[in-house]
C-alpha positions in Angstrom: 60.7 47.6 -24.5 59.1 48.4 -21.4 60.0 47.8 -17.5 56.9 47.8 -15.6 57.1 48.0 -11.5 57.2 45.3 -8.8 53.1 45.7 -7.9 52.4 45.6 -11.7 51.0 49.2 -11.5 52.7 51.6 -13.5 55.6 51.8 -15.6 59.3 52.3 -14.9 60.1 53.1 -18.2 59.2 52.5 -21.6 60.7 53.1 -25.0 61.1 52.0 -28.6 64.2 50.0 -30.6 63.9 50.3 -33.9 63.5 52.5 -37.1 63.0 53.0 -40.9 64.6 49.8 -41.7 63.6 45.8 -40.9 64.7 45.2 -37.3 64.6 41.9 -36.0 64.7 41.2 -32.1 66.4 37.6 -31.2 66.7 38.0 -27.5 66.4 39.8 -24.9 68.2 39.3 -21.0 68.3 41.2 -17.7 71.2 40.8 -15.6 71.0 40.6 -11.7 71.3 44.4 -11.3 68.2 45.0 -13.3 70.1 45.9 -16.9 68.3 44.9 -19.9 70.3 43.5 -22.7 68.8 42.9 -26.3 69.8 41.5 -29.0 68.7 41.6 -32.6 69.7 42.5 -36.0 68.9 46.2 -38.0 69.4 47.7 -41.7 67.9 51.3 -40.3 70.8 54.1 -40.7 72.3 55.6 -37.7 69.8 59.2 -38.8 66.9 57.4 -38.0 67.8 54.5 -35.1 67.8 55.8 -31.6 71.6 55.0 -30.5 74.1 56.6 -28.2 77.6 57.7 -28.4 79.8 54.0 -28.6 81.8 51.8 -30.6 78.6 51.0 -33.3 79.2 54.7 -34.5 82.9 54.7 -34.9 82.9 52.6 -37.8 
């Protein structure tokens, strides 16, 4: 995913969702403060799937 600027020059930032396993991307929504929101389905393992601290890890 990548957010590129207002004048279409440069980037804002730019990074990757995915990893070993199939991932599938269904959707993807920005919300009127500028957060993107994705959804999508995975079978890559937690070792190898770039995710953060939350509730997806407490299982």
């Amino acid at each position: 995913m990548a957010n590129v600027n207002a004048s279409g020059t440069g980037l804002e930032y730019c990074g990757y969702i995915g990893g070993a396993g199939n991932d599938y991307g269904y959707g993807i929504a920005v919300d009127a403060l500028g957060s993107a929101y994705i959804t999508g389905y995975t079978s890559s393992k937690e070792g190898n799937f770039p995710v953060k601290t939350g509730p997806d890890l407490a299982r």
